[in-house]
SEDRENVO-510032 format. One record per residue (C-alpha): residue in one letter; residue number from 0; x, y, z. Coordinates in Angstrom, 2 decimals. Example, Ala and Ser with C-alpha at 12.3 -4.5 7.8 and 13.67 -1.06 7.14 Angstrom:
2
+------+------+---------+---------+---------+
| resn | resi |      xx |      yy |      zz |
+------+------+---------+---------+---------+
|    A |    0 |   12.30 |   -4.50 |    7.80 |
|    S |    1 |   13.67 |   -1.06 |    7.14 |
+------+------+---------+---------+---------+
END
This chain:
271
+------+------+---------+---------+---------+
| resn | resi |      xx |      yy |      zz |
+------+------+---------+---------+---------+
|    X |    0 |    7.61 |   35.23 |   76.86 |
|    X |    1 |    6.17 |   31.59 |   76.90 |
|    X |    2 |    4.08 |   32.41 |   74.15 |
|    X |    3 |    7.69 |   33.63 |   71.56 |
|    X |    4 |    9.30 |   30.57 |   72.70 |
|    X |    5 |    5.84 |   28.56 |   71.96 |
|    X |    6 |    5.76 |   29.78 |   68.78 |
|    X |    7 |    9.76 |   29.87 |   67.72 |
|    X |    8 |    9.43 |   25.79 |   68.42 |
|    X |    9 |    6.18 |   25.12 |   65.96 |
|    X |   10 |    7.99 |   27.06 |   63.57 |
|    X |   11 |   11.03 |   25.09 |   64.03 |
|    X |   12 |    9.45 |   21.87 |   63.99 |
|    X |   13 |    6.89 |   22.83 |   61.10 |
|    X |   14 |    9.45 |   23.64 |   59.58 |
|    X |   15 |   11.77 |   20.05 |   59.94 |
|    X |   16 |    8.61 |   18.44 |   58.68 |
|    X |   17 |    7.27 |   20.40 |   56.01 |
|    X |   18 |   10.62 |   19.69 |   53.90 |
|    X |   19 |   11.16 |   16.56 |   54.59 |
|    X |   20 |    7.19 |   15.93 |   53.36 |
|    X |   21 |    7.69 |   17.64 |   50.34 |
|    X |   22 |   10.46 |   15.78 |   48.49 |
|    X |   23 |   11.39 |   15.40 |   44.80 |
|    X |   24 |   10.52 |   12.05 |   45.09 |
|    X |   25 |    6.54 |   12.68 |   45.44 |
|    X |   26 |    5.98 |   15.31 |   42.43 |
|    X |   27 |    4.78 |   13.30 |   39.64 |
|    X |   28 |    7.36 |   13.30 |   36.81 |
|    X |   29 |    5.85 |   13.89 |   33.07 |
|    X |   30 |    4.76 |   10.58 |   31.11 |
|    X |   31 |    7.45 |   10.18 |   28.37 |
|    X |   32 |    5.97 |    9.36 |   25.07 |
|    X |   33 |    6.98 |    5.90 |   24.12 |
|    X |   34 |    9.02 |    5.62 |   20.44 |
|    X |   35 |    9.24 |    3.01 |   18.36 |
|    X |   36 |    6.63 |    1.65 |   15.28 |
|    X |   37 |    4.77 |   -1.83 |   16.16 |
|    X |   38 |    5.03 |   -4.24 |   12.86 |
|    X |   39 |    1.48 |   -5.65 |   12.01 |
|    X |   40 |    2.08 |   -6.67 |    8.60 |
|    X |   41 |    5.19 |   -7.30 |    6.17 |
|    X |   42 |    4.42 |   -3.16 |    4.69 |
|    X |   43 |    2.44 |   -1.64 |    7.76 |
|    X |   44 |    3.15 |   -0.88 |   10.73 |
|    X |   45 |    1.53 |    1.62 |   13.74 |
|    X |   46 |    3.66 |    4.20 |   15.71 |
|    X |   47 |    3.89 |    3.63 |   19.63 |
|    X |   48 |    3.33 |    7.22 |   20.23 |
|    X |   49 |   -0.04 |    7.24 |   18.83 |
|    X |   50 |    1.09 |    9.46 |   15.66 |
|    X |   51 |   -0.80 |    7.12 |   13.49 |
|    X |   52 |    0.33 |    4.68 |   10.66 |
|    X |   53 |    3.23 |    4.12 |    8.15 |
|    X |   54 |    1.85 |    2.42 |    5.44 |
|    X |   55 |    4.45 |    1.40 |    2.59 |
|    X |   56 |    1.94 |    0.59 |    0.15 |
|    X |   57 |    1.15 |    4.32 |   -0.85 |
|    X |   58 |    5.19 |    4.73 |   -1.62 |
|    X |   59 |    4.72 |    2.11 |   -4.71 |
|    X |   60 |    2.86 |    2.77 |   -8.26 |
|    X |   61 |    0.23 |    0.71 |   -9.42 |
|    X |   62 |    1.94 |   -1.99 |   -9.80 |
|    X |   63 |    3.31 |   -2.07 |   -6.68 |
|    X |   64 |    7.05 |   -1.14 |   -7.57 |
|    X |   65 |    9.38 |    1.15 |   -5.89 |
|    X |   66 |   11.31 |    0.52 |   -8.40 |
|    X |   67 |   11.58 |   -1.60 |  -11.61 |
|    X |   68 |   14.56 |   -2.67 |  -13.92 |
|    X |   69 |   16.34 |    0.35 |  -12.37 |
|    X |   70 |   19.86 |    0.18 |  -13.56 |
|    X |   71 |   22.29 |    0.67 |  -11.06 |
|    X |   72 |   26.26 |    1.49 |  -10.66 |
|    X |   73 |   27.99 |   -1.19 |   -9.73 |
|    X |   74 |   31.98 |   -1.25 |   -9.02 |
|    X |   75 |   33.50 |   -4.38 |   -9.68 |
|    X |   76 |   31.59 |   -5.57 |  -12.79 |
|    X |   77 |   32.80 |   -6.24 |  -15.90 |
|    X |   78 |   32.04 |   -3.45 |  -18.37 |
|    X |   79 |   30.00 |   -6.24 |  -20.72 |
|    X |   80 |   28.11 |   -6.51 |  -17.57 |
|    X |   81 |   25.15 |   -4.20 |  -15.86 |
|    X |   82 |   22.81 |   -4.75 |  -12.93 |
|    X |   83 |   18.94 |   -4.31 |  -13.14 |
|    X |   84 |   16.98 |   -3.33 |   -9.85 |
|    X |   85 |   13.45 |   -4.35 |   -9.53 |
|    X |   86 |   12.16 |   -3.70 |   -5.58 |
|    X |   87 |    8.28 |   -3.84 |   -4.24 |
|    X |   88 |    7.43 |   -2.92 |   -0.60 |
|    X |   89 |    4.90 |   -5.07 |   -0.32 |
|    X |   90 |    3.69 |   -6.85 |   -3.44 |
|    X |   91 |    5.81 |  -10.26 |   -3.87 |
|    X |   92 |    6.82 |  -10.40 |   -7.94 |
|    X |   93 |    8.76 |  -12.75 |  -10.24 |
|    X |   94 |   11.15 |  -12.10 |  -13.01 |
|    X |   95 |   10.83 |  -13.05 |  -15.49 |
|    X |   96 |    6.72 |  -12.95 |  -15.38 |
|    X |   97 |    6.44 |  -15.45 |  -17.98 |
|    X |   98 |    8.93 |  -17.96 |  -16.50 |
|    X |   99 |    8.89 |  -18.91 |  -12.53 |
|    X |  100 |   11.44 |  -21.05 |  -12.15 |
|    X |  101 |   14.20 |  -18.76 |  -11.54 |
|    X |  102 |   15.66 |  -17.71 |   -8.11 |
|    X |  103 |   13.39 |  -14.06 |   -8.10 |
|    X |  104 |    9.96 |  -16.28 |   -7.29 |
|    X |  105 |    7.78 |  -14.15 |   -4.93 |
|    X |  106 |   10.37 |  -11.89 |   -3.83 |
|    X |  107 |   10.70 |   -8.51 |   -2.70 |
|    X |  108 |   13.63 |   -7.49 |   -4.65 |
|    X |  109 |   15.42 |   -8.83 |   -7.10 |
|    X |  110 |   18.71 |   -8.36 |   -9.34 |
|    X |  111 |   19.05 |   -8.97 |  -13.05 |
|    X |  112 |   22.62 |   -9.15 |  -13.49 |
|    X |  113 |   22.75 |   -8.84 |  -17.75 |
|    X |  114 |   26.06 |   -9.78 |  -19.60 |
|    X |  115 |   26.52 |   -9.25 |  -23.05 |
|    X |  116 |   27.99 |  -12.22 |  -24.76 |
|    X |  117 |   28.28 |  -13.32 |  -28.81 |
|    X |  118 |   25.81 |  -10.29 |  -29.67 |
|    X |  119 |   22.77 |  -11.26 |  -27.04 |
|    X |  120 |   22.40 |  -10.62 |  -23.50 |
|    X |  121 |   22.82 |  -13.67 |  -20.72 |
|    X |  122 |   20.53 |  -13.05 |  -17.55 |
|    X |  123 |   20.94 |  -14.05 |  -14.28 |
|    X |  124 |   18.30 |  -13.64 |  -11.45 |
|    X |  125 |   19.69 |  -13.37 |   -7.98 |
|    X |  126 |   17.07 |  -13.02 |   -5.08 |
|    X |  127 |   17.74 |   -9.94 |   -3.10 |
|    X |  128 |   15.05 |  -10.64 |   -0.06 |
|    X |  129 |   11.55 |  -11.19 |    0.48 |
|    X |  130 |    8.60 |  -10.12 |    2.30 |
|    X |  131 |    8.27 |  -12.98 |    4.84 |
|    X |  132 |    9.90 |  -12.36 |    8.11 |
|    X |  133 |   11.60 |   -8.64 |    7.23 |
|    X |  134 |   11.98 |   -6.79 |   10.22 |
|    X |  135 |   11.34 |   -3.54 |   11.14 |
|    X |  136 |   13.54 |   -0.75 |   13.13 |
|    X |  137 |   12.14 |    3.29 |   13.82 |
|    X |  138 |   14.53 |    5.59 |   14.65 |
|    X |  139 |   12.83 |    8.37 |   16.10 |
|    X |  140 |   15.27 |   11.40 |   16.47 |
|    X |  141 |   15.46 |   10.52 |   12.38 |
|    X |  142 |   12.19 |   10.10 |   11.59 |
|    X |  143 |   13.44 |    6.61 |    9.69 |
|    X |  144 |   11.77 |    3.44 |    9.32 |
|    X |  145 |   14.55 |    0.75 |    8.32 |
|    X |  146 |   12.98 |   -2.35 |    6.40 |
|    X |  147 |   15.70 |   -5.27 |    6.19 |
|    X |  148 |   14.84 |   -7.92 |    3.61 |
|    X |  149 |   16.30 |  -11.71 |    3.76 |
|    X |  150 |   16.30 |  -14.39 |    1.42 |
|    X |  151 |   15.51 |  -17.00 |    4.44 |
|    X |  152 |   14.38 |  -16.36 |    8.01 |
|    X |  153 |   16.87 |  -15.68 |   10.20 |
|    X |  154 |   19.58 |  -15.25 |    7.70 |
|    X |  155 |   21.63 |  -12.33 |    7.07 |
|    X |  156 |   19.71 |   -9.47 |    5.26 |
|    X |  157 |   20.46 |   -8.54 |    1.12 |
|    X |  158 |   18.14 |   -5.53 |    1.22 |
|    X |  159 |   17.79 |   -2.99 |    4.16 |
|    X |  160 |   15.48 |    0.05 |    3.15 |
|    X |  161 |   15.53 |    3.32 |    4.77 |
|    X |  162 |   11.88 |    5.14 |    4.90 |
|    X |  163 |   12.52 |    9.02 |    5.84 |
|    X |  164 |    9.41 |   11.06 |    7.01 |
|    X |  165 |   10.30 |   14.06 |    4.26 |
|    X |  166 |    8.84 |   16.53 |    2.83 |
|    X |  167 |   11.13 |   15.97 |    0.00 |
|    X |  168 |   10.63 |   13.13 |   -2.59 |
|    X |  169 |   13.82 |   11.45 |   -3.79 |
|    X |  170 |   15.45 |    7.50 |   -3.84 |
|    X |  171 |   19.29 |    7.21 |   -3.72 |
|    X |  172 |   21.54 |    3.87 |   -3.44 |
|    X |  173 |   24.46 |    2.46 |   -2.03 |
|    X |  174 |   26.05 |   -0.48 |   -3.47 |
|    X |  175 |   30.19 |   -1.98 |   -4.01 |
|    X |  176 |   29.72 |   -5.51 |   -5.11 |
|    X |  177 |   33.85 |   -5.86 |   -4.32 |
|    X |  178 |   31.66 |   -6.12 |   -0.52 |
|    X |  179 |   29.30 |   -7.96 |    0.94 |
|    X |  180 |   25.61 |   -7.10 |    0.77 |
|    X |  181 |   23.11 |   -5.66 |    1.89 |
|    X |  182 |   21.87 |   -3.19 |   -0.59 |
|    X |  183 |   20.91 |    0.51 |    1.00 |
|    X |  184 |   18.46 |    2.16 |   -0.32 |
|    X |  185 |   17.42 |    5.61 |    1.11 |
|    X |  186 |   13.60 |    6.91 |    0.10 |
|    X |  187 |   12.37 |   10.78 |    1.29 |
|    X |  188 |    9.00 |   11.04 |    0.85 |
|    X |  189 |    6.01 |   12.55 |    2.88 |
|    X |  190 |    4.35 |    9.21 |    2.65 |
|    X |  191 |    6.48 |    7.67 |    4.54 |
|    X |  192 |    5.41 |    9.78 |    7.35 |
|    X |  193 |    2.46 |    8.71 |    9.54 |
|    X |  194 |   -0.75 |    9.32 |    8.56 |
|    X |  195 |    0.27 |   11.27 |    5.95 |
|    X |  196 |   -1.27 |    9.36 |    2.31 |
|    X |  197 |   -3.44 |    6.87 |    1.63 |
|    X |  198 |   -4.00 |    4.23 |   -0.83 |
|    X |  199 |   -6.77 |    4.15 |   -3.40 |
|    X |  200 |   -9.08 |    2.08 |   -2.95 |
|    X |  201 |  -12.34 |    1.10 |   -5.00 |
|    X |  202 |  -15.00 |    0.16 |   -2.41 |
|    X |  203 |  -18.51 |   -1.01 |   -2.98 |
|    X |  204 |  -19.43 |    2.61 |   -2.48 |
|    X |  205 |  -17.61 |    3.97 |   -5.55 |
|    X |  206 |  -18.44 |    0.74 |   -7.68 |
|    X |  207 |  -22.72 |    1.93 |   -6.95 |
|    X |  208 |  -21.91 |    5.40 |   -7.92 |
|    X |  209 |  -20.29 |    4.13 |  -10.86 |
|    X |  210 |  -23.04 |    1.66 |  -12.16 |
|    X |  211 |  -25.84 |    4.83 |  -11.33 |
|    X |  212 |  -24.02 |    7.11 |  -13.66 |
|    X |  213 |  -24.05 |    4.55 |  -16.91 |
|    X |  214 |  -27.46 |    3.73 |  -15.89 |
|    X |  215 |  -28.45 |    7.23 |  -15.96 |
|    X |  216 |  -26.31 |    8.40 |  -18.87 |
|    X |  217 |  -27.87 |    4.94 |  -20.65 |
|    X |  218 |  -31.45 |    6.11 |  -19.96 |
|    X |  219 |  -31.34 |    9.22 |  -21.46 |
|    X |  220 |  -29.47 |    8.04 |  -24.52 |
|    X |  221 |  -32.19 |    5.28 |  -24.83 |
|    X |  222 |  -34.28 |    7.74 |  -24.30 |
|    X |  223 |  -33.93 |   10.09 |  -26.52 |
|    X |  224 |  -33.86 |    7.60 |  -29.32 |
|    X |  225 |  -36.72 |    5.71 |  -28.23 |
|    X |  226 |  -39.29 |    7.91 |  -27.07 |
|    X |  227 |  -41.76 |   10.63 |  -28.97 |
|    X |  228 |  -42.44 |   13.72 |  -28.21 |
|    X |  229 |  -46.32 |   14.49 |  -29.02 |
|    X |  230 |  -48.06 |   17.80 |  -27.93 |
|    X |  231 |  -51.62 |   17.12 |  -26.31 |
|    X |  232 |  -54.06 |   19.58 |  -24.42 |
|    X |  233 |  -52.12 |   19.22 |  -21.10 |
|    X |  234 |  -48.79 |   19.79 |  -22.68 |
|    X |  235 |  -46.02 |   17.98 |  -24.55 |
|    X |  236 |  -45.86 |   14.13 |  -23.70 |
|    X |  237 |  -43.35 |   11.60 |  -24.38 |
|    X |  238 |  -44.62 |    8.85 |  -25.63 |
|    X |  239 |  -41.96 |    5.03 |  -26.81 |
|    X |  240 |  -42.76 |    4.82 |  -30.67 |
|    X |  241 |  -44.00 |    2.05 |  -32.10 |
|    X |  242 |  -41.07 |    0.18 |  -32.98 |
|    X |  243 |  -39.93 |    0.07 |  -29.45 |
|    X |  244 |  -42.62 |   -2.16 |  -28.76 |
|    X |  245 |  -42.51 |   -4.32 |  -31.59 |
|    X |  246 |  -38.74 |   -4.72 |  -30.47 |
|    X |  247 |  -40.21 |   -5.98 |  -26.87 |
|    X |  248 |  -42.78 |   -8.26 |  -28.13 |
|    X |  249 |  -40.36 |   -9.33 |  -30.68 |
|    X |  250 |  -37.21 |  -10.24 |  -27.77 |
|    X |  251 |  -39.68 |  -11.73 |  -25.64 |
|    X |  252 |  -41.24 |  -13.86 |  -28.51 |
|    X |  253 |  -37.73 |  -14.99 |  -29.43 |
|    X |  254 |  -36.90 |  -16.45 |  -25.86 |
|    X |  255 |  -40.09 |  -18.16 |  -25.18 |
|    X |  256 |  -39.64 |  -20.05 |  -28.76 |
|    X |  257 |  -36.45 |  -21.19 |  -27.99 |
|    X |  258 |  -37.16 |  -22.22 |  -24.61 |
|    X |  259 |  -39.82 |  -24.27 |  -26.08 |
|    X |  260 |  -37.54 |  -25.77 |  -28.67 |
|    X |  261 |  -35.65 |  -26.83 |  -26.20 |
|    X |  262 |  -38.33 |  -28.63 |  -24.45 |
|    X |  263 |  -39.46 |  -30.39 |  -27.19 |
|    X |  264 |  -35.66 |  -31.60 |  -27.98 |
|    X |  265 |  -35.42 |  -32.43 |  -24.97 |
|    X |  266 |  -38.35 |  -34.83 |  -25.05 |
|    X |  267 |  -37.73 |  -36.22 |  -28.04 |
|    X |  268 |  -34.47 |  -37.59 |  -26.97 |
|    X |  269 |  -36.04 |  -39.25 |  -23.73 |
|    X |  270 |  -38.62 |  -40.21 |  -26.19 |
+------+------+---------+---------+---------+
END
């Protein structure tokens, strides 16, 4: 008998402490991944999640454009009149190239409003933001990185562009210039995804393999034009004919002669 009622009060007690030891509060929760893309440049930036790197250098052509002298609809504007897009992502440009002194100077996008007056066209540059100080925002349940582009620092921004993570490739605007800016512009593309391209880029590796190959293909051109085949007892035997050393002696003759030309003039006139 004292050993049920021993045992009924360990299991009662074990059993007030073993749930109250145990709580929610001790199991360790799963680490949340952290969301967001760090800005390390004015077209780069790295994800917080570790996903890699948006780079919007691979999202321009050669030149660097997104887009350039796109024409765009505009409501509001006289019919004489159209509007002329030119946007980089991270190269700063000027419009016209020629002539710097206009408001697009080192800008990320511009506008060429163009009116035609008296038979010619009249066109005015208006600066539409620029590389310095843009900010970034990454929406992650979109898979959008927002670039907003200012004229000045801490001034209201003319240009916002939307980078979508796509597999799909296509570039669509919204613009009513009856309201204020900013331009929207929306770009799908799988490069604007992390990781996902790369830009090309001509390192000293590719520059050596480049100058082998012309030596190579220049050696057996040379070659072939200066060398004789002669059969012998061993074999056949390639041998330079004779005027491609009378062309050596010849160069080198040349260049020592005028070297000592030189000297001589040279004396003379100290002389």
């Amino acid at each position: 008998m004292q050993g049920q009622v021993s045992l009924l009060m360990f299991s009662l007690v074990f059993g007030q402490i073993l749930p109250s030891s145990i709580s929610p509060s001790t199991v360790p929760s799963a680490p949340t991944k952290k969301s967001g893309c760090i800005k390390v440049s004015h077209c780069k930036c790295i994800m917080m999640d570790g996903s890699g790197v948006i780079d919007l250098a691979t999202l321009g052509d050669p030149d660097g454009f997104l887009e350039r002298f796109k024409p765009l609809l505009s409501e509001g504007m006289p019919a004489s009149a159209e509007v002329l897009l030119s946007f980089s992502p991270c190269l700063p440009f000027s419009e016209p190239e020629d002539f710097s002194a206009t408001d697009c100077s080192a800008v990320a996008a511009c506008l060429n409003v163009r009116i035609h007056e008296d038979k010619r066209y009249i066109s005015n540059y208006i600066n539409y933001g620029r590389h310095v100080d843009n900010k970034f925002h990454y929406n992650s349940s979109m898979k959008t990185l927002s670039v907003s582009y200012s004229v000045l620092a801490y001034s209201r921004p003319l240009t916002v562009v939307h980078y979508q993570c796509s597999t799909n490739q296509s570039l669509t605007y919204s613009q009513n210039f009856d309201q204020d800016p900013p331009l929207q512009i929306w770009v799908q593309s799988p490069c604007a995804c992390p990781n996902a391209c790369a830009v090309v880029d001509v390192g000293p590796g590719t520059i050596f393999l480049i100058i082998l190959c012309l030596s190579a293909t220049a050696y057996f051109i040379l070659g072939s034009c200066a060398l004789r085949p002669f059969r012998t007892s061993s074999g056949v035997q390639i041998a330079p004919e004779d005027s491609m050393w009378c062309m050596l002696c010849y160069f080198f003759t040349e260049q020592q002669g005028s070297q000592r030309k030189r000297y001589y003039s040279i004396r003379d006139d100290t002389l």
